[in-house]
C-alpha positions as CSV (number, residue, x, y, z in Angstrom):
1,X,97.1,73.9,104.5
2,X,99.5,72.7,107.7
3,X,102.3,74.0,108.3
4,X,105.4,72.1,107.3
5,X,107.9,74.3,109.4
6,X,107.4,74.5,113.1
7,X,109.4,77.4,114.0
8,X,107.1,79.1,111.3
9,X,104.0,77.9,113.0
10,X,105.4,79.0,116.6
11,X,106.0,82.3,115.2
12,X,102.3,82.8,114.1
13,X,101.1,81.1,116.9
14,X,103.2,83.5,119.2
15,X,101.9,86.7,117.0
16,X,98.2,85.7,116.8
17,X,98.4,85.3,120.5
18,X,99.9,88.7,120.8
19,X,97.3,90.3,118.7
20,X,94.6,88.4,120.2
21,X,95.6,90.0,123.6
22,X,95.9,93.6,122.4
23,X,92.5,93.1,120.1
24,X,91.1,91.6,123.7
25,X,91.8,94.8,125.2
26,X,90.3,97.0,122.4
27,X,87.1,95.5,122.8
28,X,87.0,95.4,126.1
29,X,87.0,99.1,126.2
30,X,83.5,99.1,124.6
31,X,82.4,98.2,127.4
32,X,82.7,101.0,129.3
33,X,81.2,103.0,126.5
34,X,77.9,104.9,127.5
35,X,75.1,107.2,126.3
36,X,76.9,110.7,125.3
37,X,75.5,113.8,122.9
38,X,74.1,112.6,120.0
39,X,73.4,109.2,121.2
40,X,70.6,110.7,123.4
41,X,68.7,112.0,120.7
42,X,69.2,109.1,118.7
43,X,67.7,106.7,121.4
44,X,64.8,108.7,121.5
45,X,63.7,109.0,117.9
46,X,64.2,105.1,116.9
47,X,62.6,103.8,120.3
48,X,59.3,107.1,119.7
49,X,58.6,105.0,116.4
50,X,59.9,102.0,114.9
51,X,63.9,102.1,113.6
52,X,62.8,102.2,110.1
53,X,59.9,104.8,110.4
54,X,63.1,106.5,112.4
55,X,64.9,106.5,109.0
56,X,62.0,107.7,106.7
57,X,61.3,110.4,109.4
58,X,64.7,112.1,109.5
59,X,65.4,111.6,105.9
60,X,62.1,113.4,105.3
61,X,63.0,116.4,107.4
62,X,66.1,117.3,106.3
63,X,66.4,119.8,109.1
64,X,70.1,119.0,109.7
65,X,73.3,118.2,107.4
66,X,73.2,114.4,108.0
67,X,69.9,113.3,108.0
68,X,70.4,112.3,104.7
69,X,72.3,108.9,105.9
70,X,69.7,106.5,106.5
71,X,71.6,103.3,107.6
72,X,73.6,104.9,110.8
73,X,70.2,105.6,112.2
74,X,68.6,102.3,111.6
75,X,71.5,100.3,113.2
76,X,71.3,103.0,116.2
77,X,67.5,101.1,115.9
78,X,69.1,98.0,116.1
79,X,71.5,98.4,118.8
80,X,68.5,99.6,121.1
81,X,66.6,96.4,120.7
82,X,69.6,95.0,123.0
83,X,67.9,96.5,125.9
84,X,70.0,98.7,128.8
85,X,73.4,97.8,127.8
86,X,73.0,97.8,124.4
87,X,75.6,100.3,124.4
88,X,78.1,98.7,125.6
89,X,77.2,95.1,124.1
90,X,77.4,96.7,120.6
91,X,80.6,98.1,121.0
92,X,82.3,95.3,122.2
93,X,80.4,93.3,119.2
94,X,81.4,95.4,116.4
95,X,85.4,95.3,117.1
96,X,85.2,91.2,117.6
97,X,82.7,91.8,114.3
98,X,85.4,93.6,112.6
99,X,88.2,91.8,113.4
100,X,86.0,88.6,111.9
101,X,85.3,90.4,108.9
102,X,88.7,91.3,107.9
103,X,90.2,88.1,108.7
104,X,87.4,86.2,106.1
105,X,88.0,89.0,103.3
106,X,91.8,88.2,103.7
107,X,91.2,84.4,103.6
108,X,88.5,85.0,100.4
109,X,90.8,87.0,98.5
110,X,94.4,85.3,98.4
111,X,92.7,82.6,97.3
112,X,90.7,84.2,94.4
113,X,94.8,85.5,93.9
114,X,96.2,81.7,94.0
115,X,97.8,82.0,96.8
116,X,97.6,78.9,99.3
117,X,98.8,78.7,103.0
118,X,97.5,78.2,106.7
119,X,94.8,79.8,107.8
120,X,96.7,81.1,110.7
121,X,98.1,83.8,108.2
122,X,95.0,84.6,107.4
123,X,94.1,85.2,111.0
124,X,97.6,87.4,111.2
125,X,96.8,89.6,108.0
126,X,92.9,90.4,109.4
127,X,94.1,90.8,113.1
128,X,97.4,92.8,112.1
129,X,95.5,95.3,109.8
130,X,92.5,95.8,112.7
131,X,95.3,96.2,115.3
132,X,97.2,98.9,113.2
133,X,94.3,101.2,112.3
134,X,93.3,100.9,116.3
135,X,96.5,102.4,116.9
136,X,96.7,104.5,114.2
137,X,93.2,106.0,114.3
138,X,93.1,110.0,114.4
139,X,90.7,110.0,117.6
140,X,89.7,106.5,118.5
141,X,87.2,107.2,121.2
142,X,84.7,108.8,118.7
143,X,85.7,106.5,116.3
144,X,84.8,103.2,118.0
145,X,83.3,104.3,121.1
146,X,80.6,106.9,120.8
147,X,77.6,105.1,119.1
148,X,76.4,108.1,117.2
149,X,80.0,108.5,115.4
150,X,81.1,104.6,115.0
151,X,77.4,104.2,113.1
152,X,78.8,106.4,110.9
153,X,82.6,106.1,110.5
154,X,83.2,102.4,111.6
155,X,80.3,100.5,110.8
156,X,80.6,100.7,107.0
157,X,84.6,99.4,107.5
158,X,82.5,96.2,109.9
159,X,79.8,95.1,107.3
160,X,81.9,96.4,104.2
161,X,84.5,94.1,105.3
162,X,82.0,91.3,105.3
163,X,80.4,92.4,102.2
164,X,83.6,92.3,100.0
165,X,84.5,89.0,101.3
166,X,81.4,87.5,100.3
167,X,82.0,89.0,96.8
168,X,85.6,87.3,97.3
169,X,83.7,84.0,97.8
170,X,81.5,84.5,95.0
171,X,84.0,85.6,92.5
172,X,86.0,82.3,93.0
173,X,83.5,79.9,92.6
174,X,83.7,77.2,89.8
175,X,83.2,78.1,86.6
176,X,80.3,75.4,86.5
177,X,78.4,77.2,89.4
178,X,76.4,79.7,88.6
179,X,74.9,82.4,90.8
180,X,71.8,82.6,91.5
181,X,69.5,86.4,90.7
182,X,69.2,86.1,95.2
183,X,73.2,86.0,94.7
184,X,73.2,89.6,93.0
185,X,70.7,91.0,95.0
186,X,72.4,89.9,98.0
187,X,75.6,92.4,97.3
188,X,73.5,94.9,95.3
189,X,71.2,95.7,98.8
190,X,74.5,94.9,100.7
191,X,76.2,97.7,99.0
192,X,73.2,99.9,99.0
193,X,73.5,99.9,102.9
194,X,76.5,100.3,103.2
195,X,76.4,103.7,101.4
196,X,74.1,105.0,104.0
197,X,76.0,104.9,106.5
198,X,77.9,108.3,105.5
199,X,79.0,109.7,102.0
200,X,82.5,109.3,102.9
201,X,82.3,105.1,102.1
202,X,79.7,105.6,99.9
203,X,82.1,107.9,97.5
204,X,84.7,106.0,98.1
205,X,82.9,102.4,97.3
206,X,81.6,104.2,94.1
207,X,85.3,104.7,92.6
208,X,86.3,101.6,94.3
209,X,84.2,99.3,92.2
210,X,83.9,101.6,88.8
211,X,88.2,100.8,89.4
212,X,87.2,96.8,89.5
213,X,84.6,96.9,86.6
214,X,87.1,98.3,84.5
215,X,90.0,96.2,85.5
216,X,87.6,92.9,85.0
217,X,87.0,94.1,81.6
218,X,90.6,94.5,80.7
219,X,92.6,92.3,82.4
220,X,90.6,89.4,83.3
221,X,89.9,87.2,80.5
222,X,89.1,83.8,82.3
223,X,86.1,81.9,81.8
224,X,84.9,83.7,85.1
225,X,84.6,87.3,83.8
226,X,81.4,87.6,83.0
227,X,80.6,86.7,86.1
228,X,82.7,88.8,88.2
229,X,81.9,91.4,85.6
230,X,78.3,91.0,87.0
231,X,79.2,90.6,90.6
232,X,80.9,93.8,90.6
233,X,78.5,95.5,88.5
234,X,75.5,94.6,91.5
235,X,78.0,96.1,94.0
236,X,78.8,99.1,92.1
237,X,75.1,99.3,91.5
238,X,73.8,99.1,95.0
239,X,76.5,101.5,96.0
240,X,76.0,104.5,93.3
241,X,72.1,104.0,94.3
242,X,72.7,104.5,97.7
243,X,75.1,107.7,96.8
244,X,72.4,108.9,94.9
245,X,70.0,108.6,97.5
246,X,72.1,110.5,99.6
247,X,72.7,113.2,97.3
248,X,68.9,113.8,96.4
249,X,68.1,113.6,100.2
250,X,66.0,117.3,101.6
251,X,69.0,118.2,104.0
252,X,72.0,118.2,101.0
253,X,69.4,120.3,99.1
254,X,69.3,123.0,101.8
255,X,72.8,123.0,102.0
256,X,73.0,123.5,98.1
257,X,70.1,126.4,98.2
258,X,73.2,128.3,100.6
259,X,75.8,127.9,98.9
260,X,77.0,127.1,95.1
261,X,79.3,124.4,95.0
262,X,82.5,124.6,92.8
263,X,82.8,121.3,92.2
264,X,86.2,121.9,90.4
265,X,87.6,123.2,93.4
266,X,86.4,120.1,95.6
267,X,87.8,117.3,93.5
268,X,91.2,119.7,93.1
269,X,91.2,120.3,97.0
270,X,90.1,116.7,97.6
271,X,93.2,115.0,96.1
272,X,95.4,118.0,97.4
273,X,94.1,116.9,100.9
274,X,94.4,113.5,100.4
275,X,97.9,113.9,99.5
276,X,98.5,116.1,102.4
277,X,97.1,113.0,104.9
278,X,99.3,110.6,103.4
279,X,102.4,112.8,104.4
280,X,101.4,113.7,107.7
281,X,100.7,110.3,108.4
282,X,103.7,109.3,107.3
283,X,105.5,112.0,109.4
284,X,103.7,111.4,112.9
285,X,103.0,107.7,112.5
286,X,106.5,106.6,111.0
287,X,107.1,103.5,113.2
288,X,104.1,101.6,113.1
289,X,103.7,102.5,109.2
290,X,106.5,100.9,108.9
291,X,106.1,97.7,111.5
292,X,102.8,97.4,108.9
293,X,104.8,96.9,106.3
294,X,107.6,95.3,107.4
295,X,105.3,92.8,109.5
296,X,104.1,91.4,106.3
297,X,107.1,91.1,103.8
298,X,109.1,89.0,106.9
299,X,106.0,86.3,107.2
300,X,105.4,86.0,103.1
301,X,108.9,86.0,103.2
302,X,109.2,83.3,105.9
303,X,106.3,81.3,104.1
304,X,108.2,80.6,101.1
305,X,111.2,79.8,102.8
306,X,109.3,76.7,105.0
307,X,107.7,76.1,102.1
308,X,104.0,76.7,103.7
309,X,102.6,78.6,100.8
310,X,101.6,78.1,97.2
311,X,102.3,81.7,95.7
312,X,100.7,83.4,91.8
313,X,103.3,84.6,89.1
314,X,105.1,87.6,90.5
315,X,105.6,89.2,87.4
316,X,102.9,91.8,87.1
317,X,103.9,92.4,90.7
318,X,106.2,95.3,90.5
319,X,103.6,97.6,88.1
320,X,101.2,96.4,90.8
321,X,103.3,98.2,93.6
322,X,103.6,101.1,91.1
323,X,100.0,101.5,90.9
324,X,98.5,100.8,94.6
325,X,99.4,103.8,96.3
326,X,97.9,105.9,93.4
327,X,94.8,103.6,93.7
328,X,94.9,104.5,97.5
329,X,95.2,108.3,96.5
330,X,92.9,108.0,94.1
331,X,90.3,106.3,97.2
332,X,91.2,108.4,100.1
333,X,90.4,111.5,97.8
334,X,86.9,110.0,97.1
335,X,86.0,109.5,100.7
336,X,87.8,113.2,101.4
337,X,85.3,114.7,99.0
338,X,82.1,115.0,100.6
339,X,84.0,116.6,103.7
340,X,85.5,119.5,101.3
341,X,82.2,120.1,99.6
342,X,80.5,120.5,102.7
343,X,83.5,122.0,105.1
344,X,86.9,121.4,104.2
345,X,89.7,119.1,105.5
346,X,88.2,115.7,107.1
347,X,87.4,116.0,110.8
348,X,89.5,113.1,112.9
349,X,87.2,110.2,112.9
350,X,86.2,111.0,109.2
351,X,90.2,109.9,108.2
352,X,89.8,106.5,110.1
353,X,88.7,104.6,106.9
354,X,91.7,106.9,105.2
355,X,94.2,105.5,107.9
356,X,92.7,102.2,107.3
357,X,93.0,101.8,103.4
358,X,96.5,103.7,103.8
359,X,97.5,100.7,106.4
360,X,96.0,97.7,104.2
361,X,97.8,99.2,101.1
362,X,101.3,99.2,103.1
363,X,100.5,95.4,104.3
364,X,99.6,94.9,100.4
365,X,102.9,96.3,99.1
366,X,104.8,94.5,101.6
367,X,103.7,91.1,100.8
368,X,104.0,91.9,96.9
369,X,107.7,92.8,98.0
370,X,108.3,89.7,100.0
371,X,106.7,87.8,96.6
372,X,109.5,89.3,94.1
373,X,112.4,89.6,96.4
374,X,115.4,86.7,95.3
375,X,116.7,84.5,97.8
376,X,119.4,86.6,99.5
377,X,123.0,84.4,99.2
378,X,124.3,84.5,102.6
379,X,124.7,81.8,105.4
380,X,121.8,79.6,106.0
381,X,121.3,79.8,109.8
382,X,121.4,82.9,109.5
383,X,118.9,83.7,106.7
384,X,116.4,81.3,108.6
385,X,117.0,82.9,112.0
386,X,117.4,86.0,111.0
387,X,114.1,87.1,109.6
388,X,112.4,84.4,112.5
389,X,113.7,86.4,115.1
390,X,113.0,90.0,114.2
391,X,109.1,88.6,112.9
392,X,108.7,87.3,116.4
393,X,110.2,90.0,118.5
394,X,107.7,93.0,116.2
395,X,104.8,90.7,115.7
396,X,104.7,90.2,119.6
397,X,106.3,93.1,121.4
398,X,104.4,96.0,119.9
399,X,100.9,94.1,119.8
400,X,101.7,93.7,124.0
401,X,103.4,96.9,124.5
402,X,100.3,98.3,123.3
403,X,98.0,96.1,125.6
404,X,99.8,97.1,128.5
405,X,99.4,100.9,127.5
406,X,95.7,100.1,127.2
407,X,95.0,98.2,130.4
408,X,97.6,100.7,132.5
409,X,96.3,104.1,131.2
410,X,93.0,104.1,129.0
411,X,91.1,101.3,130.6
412,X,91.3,103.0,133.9
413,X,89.9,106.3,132.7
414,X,87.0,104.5,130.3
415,X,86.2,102.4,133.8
416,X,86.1,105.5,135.6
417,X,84.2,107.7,133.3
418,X,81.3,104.7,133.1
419,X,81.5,104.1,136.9
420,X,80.6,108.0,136.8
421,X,78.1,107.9,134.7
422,X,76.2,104.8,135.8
423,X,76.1,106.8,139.4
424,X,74.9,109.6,137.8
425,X,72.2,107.5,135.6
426,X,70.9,105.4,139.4
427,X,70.6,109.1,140.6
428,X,68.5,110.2,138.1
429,X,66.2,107.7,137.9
430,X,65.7,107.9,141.8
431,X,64.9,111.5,141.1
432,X,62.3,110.9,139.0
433,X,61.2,108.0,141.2
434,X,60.7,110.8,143.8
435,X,58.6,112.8,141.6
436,X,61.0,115.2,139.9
437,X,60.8,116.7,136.9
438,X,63.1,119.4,136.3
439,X,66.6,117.6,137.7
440,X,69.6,119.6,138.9
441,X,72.3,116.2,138.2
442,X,75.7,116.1,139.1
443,X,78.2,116.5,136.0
444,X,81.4,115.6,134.7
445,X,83.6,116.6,131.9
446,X,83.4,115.4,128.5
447,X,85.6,112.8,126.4
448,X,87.9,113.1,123.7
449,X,86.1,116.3,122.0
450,X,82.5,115.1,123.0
451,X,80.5,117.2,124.6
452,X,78.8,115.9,127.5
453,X,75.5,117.5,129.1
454,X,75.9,121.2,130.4
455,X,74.3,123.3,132.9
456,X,72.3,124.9,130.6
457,X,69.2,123.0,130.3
458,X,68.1,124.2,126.8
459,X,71.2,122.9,125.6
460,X,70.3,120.8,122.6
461,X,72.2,117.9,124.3
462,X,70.6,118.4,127.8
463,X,67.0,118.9,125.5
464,X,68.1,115.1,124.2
465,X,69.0,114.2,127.6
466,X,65.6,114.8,129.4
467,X,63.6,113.4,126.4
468,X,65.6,109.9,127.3
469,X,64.9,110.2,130.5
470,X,61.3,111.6,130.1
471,X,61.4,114.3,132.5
472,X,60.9,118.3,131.8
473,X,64.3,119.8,131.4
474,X,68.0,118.2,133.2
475,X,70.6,120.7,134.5
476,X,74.3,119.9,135.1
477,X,76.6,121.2,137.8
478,X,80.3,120.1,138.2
479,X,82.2,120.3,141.8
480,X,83.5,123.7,141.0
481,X,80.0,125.0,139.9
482,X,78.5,124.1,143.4
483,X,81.6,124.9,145.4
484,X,81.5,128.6,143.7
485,X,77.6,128.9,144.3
486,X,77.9,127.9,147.9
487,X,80.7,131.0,147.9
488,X,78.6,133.4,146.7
């Protein structure tokens, strides 16, 4: 619908623009993302066979804890078919394909809610909450830019983004449409995917729809619940299958045959841990928690003052409120789980999608506020300007304050680090154009917690490293390595 107030449509004009800068700059880090530890080995066992006799190959060996997940791999199958920079095109792809993703399950579901306004609100909501779990993301280098990790962590939130809206669009349909049995098994093999990726999503789409099913059964008693009922039930389908499949895989069975599993003490420890994330995050990300939620109540609350939106009955609203963040404990527990069964508290790029549902349940409770709050009795201009103003200046300011960061400090070091390795990579393949076999390459350190190769050549990583490159065995030496051997 247009926009009837133009100082409301500047404002979202100025704010998409804002975000569209800072999102710019995220994914234009992705480009300077390379080939680092895992992503060696990966390379060479989907391009040895085909990506899907990959899958079947590692799932069947079992010889490490994840090769169990079957989907991470075959994506790492499907980036490769990109050719030399496939690395850095995917990268780049997936945060543009995220960003997309989120802004279409936004626009699906507020109007399966009732809601009705511009589609430039839509684009705010889906850039706002991408934006916020960039910046908020507990190590956002192996999150996003190491292939091997953002397979795994970040491509479920891409395609599961995707995936719900298209059960969005599906559940809102006419009652005279029907959908089709392709319909079904469309989200059903959707879902099933999107399990493999890692348990984490896979746990935590399990609860999420077994949650939906049973809120479709009791509080939905429109013509449509039947079908939604059987919407859901494909997704919840495809997704317990795809746990399952996980579960049964050879390597969780070798990790059961070592240890006994109190599965008591996981789900206990799970929700303690979950718990104990929500209060750190609240403690050491306090502003932009905030900003999250305050970004959102000002521009519902701004809607409904132009007049630019068409807004349900808020009266279930408040028990709503009540019960999100115990929904969200409830989630963030699930996808904790298979990291206490199998280690303990959730490495950093395992609490991304935690960070994420944290952030989208914040935006959630702020528009549900800015939907039930009265019309405050004070002087027009300046209820009008007011909450204009202090939208605008938060909806723009931190979205380029945290652009500039990026382009002054992280760029520079991403450039840097891929201008390294690229010089490194012409090097090596001169090397082997010379005949070499066994390489003695320069080296530099590694990136946020990645390991890159080391001077040992039976290193697993340097072992993946000369099987890319097809040579016998690579060897590492940093500056201070040669400067002390030339000493000795």
């Amino acid at each position: 619908m247009p926009l009837q107030d133009h100082k409301t449509g500047t404002a979202l004009w100025l704010s998409a623009l804002a975000l569209l800068v800072a999102l710019t700059a995220y994914a234009s880090l992705g480009a300077f993302s390379r080939y680092i530890a895992d992503d060696y080995c990966e390379a060479v066992r989907v391009t040895s066979v085909s990506p899907i006799q990959a899958v079947v190959d590692r799932y069947s060996d079992g010889s490490f804890r994840s090769a169990n997940r079957y989907s991470n791999i075959l994506f790492v199958g499907f980036s490769e078919m990109l050719g030399r920079n496939s690395i850095p095109i995917t990268m780049v792809a997936m945060v543009v394909l995220w960003v997309v993703g989120l802004t279409w399950l936004v626009h699906e579901t507020r109007i399966l809610a009732g809601m009705a306004w511009t589609r430039l609100a839509d684009v705010f909501f889906g850039g706002t909450l991408a934006f916020m779990s960039f910046v908020q993301a507990p190590n956002l280098f192996q999150t996003v830019y190491w292939r091997s990790s953002m397979m795994t962590h970040f491509a479920p939130l891409i395609f599961g983004s995707l995936t719900l809206a298209f059960l969005a669009r599906q559940a809102r349909r006419p009652a005279q449409e029907t959908s089709s049995f392709l319909t079904y098994g469309v989200i059903c093999f959707a879902c099933f995917v999107l399990a493999g990726f890692s348990e984490p999503p896979a746990a935590t789409l399990v609860v999420f729809f077994a949650l939906l099913l049973l809120a479709i059964r009791l509080w939905n008693k429109s013509p449509l619940q039947n079908r939604r009922f059987a919407l859901v039930g494909s997704a919840f389908a495809g997704s317990l299958g795809g746990l399952i499949v996980l579960i049964l895989s050879p390597a969780v069975a070798n990790v059961t045959r070592e240890k006994s599993p109190d599965l008591v003490a996981v789900l206990f420890n799970s929700f303690i841990y979950a718990l104990q994330f929500m209060r750190d995050s609240f403690v050491s990300l306090p502003l932009p928690l905030f900003l999250s939620f305050l970004t959102s109540l000002l521009l519902i609350r701004l809607l409904k003052q132009s007049g630019d939106a068409i807004l349900p009955d808020a009266r279930r609203l408040p028990l709503w409120m009540i019960v999100a963040p115990l929904v969200v404990w409830l989630l963030i527990a699930a996808g904790f789980s298979p990291s206490v069964f199998g280690q303990g508290f959730p490495v950093e790029r395992m609490r991304f999608l935690a960070r994420a549902l944290l952030i989208a349940t914040l935006m959630l409770e702020g528009v549900w506020l800015g939907l039930i709050l009265p019309e405050f009795k004070i002087n027009r201009t300046i209820g009008v300007w007011a909450p204009l103003l202090l939208f605008v200046a938060i909806s723009t300011a931190y979205p380029l304050r945290a652009a500039f960061a990026l382009f002054q400090n992280t760029l520079p070091e991403y450039r840097e680090r891929a201008e390294l390795w690229d010089l490194r990579d012409a090097y090596i393949h001169r090397r082997i154009a010379e005949g070499e076999t066994d390489l003695f390459i320069p080296g530099f350190g590694g990136a946020h917690g990645v390991k890159e190769l080391d001077s040992n050549p039976a290193h697993w990583i340097n072992v993946c490293a000369a099987n890319f490159y097809r040579v016998s065995s690579i060897q590492s030496f940093s500056t201070k390595d040669l400067l002390e051997a030339l000493s000795e």
